[in-house]
C-alpha atoms as a printed R data frame, in Angstrom:
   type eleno elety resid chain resno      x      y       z
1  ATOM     1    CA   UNK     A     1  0.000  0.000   0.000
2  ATOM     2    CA   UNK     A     2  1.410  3.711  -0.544
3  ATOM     3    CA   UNK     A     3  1.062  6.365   1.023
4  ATOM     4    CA   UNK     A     4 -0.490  9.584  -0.813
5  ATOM     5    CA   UNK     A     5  2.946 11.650   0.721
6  ATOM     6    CA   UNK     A     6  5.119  9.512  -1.049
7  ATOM     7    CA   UNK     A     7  5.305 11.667  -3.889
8  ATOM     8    CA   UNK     A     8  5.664 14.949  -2.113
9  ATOM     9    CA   UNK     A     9  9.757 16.223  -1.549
10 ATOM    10    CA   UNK     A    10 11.038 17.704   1.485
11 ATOM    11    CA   UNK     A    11 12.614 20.918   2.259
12 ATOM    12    CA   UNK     A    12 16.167 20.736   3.306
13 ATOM    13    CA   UNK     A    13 17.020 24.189   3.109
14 ATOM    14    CA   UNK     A    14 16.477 27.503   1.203
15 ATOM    15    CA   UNK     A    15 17.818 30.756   0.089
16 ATOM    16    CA   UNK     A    16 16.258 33.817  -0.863
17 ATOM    17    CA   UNK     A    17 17.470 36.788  -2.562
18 ATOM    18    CA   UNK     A    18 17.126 39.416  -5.743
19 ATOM    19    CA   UNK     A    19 17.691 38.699  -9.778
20 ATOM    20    CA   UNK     A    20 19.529 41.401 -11.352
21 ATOM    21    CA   UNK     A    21 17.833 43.910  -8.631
22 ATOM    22    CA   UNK     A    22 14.793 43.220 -10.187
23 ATOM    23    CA   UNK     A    23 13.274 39.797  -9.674
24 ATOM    24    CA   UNK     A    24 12.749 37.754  -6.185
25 ATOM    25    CA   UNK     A    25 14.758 34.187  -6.125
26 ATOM    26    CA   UNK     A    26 14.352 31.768  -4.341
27 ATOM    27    CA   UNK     A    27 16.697 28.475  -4.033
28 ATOM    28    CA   UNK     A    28 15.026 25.688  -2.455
29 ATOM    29    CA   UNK     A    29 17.056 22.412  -1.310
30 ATOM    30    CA   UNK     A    30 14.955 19.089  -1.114
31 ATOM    31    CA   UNK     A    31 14.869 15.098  -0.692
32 ATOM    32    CA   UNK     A    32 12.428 14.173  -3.764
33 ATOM    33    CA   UNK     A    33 11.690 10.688  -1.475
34 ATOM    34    CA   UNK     A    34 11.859  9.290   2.420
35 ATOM    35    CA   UNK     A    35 15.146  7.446   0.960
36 ATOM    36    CA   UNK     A    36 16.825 10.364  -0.561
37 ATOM    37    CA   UNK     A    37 16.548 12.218   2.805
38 ATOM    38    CA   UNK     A    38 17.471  9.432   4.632
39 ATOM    39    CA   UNK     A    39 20.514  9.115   2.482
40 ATOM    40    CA   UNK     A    40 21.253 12.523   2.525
41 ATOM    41    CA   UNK     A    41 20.739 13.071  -1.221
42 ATOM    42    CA   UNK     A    42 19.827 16.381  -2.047
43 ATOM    43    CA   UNK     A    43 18.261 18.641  -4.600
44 ATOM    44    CA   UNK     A    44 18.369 22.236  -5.760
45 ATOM    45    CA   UNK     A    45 15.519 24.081  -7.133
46 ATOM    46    CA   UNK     A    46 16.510 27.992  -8.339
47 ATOM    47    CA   UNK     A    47 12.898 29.625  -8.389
48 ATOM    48    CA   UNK     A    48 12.769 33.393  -9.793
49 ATOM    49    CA   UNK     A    49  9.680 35.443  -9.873
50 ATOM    50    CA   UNK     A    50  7.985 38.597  -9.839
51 ATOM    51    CA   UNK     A    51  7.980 40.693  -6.477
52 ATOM    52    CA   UNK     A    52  3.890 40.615  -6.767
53 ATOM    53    CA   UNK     A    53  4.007 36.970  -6.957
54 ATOM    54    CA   UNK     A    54  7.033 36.342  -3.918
55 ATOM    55    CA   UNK     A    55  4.580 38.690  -1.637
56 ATOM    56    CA   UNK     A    56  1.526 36.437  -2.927
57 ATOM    57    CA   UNK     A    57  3.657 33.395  -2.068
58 ATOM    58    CA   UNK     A    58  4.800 34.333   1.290
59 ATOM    59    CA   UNK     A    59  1.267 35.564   2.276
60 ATOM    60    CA   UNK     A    60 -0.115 31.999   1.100
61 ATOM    61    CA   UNK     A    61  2.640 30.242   2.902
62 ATOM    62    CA   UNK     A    62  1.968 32.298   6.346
63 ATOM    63    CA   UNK     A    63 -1.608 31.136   6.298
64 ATOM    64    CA   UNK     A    64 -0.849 27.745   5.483
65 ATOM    65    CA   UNK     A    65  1.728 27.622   8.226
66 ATOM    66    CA   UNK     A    66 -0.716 29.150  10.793
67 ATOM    67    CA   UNK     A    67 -3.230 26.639   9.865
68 ATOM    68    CA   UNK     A    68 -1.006 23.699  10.011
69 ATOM    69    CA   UNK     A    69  0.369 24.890  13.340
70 ATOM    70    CA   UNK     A    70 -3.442 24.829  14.481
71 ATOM    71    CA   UNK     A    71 -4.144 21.626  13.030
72 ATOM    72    CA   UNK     A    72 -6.409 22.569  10.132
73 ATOM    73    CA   UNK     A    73 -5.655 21.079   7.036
74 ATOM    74    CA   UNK     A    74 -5.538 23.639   3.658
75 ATOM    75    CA   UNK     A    75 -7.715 21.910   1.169
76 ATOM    76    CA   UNK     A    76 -6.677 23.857  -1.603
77 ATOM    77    CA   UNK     A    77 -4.027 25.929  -2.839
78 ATOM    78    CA   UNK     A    78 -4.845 30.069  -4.992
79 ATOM    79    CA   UNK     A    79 -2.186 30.699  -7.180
């Protein structure tokens, strides 16, 4: 039996910064799978994007957070 988590990465680590002055980046750092983290494998993921959308994103991500941390589950994602 699997689990529906199997196919969802884990954050390692990440970086945040500017592109060219203009642009917000983000580098994230993941396991893709339970093994990979358990072997220490890692991935990077260089995001870029508009400073409308990184503002969006970390909005999003604070109520998801507060929600988690309260034990309600998000049922769906606004992009």
């Amino acid at each position: 039996m699997t689990n529906d988590l199997d196919g969802i990465g884990a954050l390692t680590s990440f970086s945040v910064g500017t592109l060219d002055g203009r642009d917000a980046m983000m580098v994230i750092e993941l396991a893709k799978t339970p093994a990979e983290f358990a072997q220490g494998i890692r991935h990077q993921m260089p995001v870029a994007m508009t400073p409308e959308h990184a503002l969006e994103l970390g909005e999003a991500l604070l109520l998801a957070a507060r929600a988690a941390l309260m034990g309600n589950a998000p049922t769906h994602a606004l992009n």
